[in-house]
C-alpha positions as CSV (number, residue, x, y, z in Angstrom):
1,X,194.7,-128.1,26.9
2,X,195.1,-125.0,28.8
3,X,195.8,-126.1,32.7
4,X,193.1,-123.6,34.0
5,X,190.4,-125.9,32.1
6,X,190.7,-129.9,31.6
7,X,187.5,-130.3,30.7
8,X,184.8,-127.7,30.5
9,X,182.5,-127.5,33.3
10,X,179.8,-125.3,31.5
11,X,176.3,-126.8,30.6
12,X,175.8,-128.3,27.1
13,X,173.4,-126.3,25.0
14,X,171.5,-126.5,22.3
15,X,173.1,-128.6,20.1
16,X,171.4,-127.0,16.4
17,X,172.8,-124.8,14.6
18,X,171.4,-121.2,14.4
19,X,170.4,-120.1,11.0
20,X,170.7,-121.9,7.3
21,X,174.5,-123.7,7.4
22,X,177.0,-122.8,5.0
23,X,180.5,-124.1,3.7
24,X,181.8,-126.1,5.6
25,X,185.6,-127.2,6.5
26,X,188.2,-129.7,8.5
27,X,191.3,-128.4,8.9
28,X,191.8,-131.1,11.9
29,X,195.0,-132.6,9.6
30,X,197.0,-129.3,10.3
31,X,200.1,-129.4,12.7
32,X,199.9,-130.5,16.3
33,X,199.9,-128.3,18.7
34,X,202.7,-127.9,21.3
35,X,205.3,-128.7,18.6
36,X,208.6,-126.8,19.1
37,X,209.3,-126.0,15.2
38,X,210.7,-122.8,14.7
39,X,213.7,-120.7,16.2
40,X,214.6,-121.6,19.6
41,X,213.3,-119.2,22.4
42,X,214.9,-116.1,22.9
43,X,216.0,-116.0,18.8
44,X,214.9,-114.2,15.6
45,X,214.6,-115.0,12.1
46,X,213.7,-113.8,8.9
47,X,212.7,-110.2,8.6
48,X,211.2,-108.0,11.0
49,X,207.8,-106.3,11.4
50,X,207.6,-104.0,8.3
51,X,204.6,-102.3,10.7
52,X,204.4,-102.6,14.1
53,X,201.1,-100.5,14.1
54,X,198.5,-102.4,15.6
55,X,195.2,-102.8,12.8
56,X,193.4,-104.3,15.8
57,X,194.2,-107.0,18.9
58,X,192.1,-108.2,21.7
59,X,189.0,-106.4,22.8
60,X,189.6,-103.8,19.2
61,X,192.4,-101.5,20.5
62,X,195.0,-100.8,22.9
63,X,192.4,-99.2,25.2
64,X,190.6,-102.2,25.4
65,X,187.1,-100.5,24.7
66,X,185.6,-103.5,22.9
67,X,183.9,-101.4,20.4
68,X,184.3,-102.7,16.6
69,X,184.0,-100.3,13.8
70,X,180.5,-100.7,12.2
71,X,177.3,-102.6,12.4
72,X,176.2,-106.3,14.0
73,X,174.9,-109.2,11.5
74,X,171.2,-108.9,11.2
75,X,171.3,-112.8,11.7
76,X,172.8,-115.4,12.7
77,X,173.1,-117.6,9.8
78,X,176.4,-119.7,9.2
79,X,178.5,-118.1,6.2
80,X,180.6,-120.8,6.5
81,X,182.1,-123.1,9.3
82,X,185.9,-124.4,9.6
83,X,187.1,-127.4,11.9
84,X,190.0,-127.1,13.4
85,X,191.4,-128.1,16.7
86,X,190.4,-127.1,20.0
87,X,190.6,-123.1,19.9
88,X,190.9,-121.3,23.5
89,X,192.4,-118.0,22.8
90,X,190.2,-116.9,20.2
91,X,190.8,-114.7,17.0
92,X,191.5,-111.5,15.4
93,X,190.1,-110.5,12.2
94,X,191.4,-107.8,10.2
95,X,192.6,-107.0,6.1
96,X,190.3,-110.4,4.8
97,X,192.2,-112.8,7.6
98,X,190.4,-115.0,10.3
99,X,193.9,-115.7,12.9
100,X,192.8,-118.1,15.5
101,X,194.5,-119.1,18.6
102,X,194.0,-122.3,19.3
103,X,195.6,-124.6,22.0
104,X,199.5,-124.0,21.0
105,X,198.4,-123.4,17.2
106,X,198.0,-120.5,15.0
107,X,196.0,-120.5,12.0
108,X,195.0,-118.0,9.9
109,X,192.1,-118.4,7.5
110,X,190.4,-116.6,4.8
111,X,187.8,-114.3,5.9
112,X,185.5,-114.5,3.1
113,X,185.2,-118.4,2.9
114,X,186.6,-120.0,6.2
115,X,189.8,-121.4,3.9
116,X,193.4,-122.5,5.7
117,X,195.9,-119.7,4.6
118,X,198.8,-121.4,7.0
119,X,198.8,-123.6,10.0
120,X,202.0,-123.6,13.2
121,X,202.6,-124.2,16.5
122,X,204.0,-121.6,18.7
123,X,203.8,-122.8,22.0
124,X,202.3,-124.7,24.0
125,X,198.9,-123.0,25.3
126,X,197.4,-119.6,23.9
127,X,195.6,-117.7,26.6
128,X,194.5,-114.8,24.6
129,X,193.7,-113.7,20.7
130,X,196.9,-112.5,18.7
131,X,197.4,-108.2,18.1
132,X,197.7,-107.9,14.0
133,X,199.8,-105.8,12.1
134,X,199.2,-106.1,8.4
135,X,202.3,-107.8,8.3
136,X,202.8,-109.6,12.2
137,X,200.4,-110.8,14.7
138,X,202.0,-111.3,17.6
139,X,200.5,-113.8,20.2
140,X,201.6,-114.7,24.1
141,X,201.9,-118.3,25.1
142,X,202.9,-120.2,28.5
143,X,204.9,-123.4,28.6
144,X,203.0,-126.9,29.2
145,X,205.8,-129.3,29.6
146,X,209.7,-129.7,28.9
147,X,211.0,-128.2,25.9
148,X,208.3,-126.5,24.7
149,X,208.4,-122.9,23.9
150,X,206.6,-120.0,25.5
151,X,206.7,-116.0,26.0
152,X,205.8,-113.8,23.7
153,X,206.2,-114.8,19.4
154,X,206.3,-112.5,16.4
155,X,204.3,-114.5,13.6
156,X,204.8,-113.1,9.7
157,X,201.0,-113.1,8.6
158,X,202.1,-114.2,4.9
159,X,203.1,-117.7,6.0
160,X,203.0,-118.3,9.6
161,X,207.2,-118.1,10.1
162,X,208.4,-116.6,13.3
163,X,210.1,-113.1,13.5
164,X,211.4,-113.4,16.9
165,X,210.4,-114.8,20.2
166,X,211.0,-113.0,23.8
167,X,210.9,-113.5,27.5
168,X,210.8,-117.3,27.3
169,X,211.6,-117.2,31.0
170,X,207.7,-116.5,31.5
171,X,204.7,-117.7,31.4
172,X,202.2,-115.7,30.0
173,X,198.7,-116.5,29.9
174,X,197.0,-112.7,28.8
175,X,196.4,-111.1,25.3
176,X,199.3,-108.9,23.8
177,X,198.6,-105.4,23.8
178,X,200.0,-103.3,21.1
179,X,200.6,-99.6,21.4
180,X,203.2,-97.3,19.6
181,X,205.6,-99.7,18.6
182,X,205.5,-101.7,22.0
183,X,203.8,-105.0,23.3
184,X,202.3,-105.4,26.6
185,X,201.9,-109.0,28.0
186,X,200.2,-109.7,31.6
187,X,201.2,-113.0,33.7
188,X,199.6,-116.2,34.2
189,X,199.7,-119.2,37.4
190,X,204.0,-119.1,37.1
191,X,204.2,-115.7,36.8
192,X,203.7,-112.0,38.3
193,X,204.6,-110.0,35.8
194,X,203.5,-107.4,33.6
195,X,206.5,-106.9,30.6
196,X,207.0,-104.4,27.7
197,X,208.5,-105.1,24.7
198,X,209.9,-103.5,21.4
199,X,207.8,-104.8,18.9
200,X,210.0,-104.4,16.1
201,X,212.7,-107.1,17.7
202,X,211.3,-108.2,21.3
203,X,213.8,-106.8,23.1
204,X,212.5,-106.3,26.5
205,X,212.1,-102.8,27.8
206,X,211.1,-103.3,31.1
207,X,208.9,-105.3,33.2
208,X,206.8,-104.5,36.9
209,X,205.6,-107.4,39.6
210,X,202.1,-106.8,39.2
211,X,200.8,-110.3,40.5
212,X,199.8,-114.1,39.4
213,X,197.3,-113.9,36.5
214,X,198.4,-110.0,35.9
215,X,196.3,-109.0,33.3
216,X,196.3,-108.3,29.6
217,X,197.3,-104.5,30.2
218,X,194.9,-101.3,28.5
219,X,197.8,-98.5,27.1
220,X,196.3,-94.8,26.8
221,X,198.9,-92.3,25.4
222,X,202.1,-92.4,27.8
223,X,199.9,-94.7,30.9
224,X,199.8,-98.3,31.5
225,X,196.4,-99.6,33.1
226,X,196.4,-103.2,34.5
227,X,195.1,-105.3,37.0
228,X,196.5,-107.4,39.7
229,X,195.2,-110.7,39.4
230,X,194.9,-112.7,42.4
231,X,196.1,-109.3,44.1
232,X,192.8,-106.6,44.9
233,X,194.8,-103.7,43.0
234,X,195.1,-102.0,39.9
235,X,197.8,-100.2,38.8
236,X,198.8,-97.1,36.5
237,X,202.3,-97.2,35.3
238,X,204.4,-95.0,33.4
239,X,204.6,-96.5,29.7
240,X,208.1,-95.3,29.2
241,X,209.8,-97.2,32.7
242,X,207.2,-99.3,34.0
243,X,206.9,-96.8,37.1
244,X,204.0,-97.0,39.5
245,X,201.7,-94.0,38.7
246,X,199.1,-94.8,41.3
247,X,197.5,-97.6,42.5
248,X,194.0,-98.7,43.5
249,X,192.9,-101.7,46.1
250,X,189.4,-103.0,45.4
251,X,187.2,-105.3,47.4
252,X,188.3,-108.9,45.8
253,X,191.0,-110.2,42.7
254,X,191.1,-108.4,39.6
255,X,191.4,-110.8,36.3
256,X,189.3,-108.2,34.5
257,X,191.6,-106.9,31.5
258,X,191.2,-102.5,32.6
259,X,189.2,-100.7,30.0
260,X,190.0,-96.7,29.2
261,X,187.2,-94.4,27.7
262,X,187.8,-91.0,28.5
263,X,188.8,-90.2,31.8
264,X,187.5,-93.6,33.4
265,X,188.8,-96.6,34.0
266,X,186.3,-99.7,33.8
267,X,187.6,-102.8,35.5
268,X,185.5,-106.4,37.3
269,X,187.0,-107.8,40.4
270,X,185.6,-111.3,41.0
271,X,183.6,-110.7,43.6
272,X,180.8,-109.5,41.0
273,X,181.2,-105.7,40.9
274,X,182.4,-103.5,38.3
275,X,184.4,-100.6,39.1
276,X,184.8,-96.9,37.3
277,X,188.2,-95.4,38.3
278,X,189.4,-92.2,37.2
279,X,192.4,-92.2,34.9
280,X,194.5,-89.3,36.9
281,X,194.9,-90.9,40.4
282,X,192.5,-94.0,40.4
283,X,189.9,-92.5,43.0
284,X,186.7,-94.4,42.8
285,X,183.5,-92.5,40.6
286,X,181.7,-95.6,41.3
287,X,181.0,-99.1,41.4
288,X,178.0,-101.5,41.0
289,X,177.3,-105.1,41.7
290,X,176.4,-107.2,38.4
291,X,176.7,-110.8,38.8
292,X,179.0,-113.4,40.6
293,X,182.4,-113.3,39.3
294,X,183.6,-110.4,36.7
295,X,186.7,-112.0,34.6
296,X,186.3,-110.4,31.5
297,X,187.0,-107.1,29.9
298,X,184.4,-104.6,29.8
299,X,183.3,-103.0,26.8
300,X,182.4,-99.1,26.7
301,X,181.3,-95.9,24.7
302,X,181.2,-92.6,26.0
303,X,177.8,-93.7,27.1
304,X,177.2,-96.7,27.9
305,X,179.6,-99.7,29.7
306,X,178.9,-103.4,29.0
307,X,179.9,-106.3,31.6
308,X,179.6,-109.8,31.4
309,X,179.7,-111.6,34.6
310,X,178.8,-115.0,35.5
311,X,175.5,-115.3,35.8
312,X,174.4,-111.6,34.4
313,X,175.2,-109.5,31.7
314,X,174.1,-105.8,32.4
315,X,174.7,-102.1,31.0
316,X,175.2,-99.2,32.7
317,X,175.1,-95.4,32.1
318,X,178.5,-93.5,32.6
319,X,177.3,-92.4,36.1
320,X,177.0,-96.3,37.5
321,X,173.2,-95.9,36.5
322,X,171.7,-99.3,35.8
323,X,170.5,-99.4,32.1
324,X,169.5,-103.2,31.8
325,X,170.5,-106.5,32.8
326,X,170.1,-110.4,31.6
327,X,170.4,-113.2,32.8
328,X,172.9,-115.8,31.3
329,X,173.9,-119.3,32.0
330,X,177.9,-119.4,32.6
331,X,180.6,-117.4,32.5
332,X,180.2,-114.9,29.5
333,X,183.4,-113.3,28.0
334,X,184.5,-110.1,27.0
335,X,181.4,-108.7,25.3
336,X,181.8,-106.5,22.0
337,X,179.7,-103.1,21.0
338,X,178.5,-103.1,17.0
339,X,176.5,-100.3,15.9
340,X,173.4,-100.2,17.9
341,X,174.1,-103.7,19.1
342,X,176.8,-105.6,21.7
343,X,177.3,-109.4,20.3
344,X,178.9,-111.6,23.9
345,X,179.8,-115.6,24.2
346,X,178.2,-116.9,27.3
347,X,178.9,-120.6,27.8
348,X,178.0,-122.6,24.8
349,X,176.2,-119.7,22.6
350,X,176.7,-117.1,20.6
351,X,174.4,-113.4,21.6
352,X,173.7,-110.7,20.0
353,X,171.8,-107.9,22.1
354,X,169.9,-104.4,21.4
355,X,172.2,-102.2,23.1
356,X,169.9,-99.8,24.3
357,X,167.1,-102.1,25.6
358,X,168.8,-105.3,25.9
359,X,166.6,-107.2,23.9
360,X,167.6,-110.5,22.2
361,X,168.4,-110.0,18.3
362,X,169.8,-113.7,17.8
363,X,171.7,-116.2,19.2
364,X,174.0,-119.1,17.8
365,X,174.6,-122.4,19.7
366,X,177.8,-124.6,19.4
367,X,177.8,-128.0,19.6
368,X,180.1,-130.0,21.9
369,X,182.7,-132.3,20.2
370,X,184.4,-135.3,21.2
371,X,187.8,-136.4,20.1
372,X,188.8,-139.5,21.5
373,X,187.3,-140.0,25.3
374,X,187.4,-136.4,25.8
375,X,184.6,-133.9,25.4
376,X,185.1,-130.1,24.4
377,X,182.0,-128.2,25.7
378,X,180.9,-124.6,24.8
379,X,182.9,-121.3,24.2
380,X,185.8,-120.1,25.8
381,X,186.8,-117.1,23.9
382,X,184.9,-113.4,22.8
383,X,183.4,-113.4,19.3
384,X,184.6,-110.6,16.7
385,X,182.9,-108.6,14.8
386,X,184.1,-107.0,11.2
387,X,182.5,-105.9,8.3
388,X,179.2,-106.9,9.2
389,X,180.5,-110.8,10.3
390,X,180.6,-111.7,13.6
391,X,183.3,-114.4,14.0
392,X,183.1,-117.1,17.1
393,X,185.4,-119.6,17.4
394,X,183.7,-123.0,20.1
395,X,186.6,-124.7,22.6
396,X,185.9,-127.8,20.3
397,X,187.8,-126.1,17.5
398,X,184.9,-124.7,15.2
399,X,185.3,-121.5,14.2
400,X,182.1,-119.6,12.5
401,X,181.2,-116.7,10.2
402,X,178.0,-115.8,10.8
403,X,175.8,-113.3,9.3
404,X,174.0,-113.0,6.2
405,X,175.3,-114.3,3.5
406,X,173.7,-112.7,0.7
């Protein structure tokens, strides 16, 4: 399990499940994670990327808006349910695959019925869900122990073999970021740096001290957003050298991923406020307190942003305008906007919101799971939402399609 979280410390909910329960499957039998198959850090095999254009990645796109193409499910009813083990880093869905990132495992299943298409490790801990390709998803890992591989891994989407692997001299414990042939990692506890990389082979292109727990970076056009972790900064840096732009020092740490809609900037700090920076020199336009701690990516239209905190989930007009604001239970993750609806994980369940009112539409609770003596409690990934499925994969390795199924 990821070092940052032993054991979940988040209440146990509901156990039930939401809605009428579909197929079901255990994939628990696949490979264990942390293995060290594969090429040996720093090495390629097989062919490369035919595509390095990203079909979608963490938080939808390279901006980090959060905003999926089309509608919420109208329910929350289970489609179908697949067991595997614990999943941290959460998944991607795009062209009819479900790829998961679990603890040192990926797996990619069938979107349509929840069914094992391949099953490897690639490291040791994922911290973040894999950018696809239609042909590569490529996925950042750090290293849990001696001899097993970490940095950043090229996966071939037909049957799991790895392209190439990069920077295994880091740690890195953030989403990939995809963006005109290149990859953008953040950092993690062992490391500072934010790193660019050719997607096509991994070389590395360059890479900027940003600071511990550097985050997974937004890329607009020729700019580089990202935030400073356990330092109160964000940066803007040049997308071609890595070059400091501008940066901006805010009022506590920054482990929010930056989000770019516009000419704004949307980024947490953890001291509970959100902040809207302008994308030309990252002077303030405002900010606003929303809950206790802001970790997670904000989502945003030209209208509206969305921010999970812990404690609150709110929305506010593009002028810092309070639209509406809910109380939650835990820390809630990095929310996504459907249609006319935003769907968010806060602590052991599954949400699905009006986005205009912020009225409750559904909800879906996990279960905890035990495996041995220890107990996996609760959520500790975003859901995704594509073609009308909203996808949510629980830290005890149960990963759902709900929606209906009609």
């Amino acid at each position: 399990m990821n070092r940052r979280d032993v054991l979940s410390a988040l209440p146990v909910g509901a156990l039930g499940l939401a809605g009428c329960l579909g197929r079901n499957r255990d994939a628990t039998g696949g490979t264990t994670p942390g293995g060290t198959d594969g090429p040996a850090p720093g090495t390629s095999t097989g062919e490369p990327p035919g595509e390095t254009t990203a079909t979608t990645q963490f938080q939808y796109d390279a901006r980090n808006t959060g905003v999926a193409g089309g509608s919420a499910p109208a329910t929350a009813d289970v489609r179908w349910r697949t067991r595997l083990d614990s999943v941290e880093g959460g998944v991607s869905v795009a062209d009819g695959r479900v790829v998961v990132a679990g603890v040192g495992n990926l797996v990619a299943l069938d979107a349509d019925d929840g069914e094992v298409h391949w099953n490897v490790p690639v490291g040791s801990s994922i911290g973040g869900p894999p950018a696809l390709t239609p042909d590569t998803a490529y996925v950042a890992t750090w290293n849990g122990g001696p001899g097993a591989p970490r940095g950043v891994v090229a996966v071939a989407l037909d049957d799991g073999s790895v392209r190439w692997r990069s920077v295994h001299d880091l740690d890195v414990d953030s989403a990939p970021t995809l963006a005109d042939g290149v990859v953008y990692v953040g950092g993690s506890l062992d490391s500072e740096f934010v790193v660019s990389l050719d997607a096509e082979d991994g070389r590395e292109r360059w890479r900027f001290r940003a600071g511990r727990y550097a985050t997974a970076p937004a890329v607009d056009g020729d700019a580089v957003y990202v935030g400073g972790g356990e330092e109160h900064v964000v940066y803007a840096l040049d997308a071609r050298d890595g070059q400091v732009r501008w940066r901006t020092d805010l009022d506590d740490r920054v482990w929010s991923a930056p989000t770019v809609v516009g000419d704004t900037v949307y980024v947490g700090s953890r001291s509970g406020r959100v902040y809207a920076l302008s994308t030309d020199d990252g002077h303030e336009q405002w900010n606003a307190s929303v809950g206790e701690d802001v970790r997670a990516s904000v989502a945003a239209t030209d209208e509206a942003a969305y921010v999970s905190s812990s404690g609150a989930f709110a929305s506010f007009d593009v002028d810092g305008t309070e639209r509406w604001s809910v109380d939650t239970g835990g820390q809630s993750f990095a929310p996504t906007v459907a249609g006319d609806a935003v769907v968010f994980t806060d602590g052991t369940v599954a949400l699905c919101l009006d986005a205009a009112e912020g009225t409750e539409r559904w909800r879906h609770d996990v279960p905890e799971r035990q495996r041995s003596d220890v107990v996996f409690v609760g959520i500790k990934s975003s859901p995704v939402v594509a073609d009308g499925v909203a996808y949510v994969a629980s830290f005890g390795g149960d990963v759902y399609a709900l929606g209906d199924d009609g």
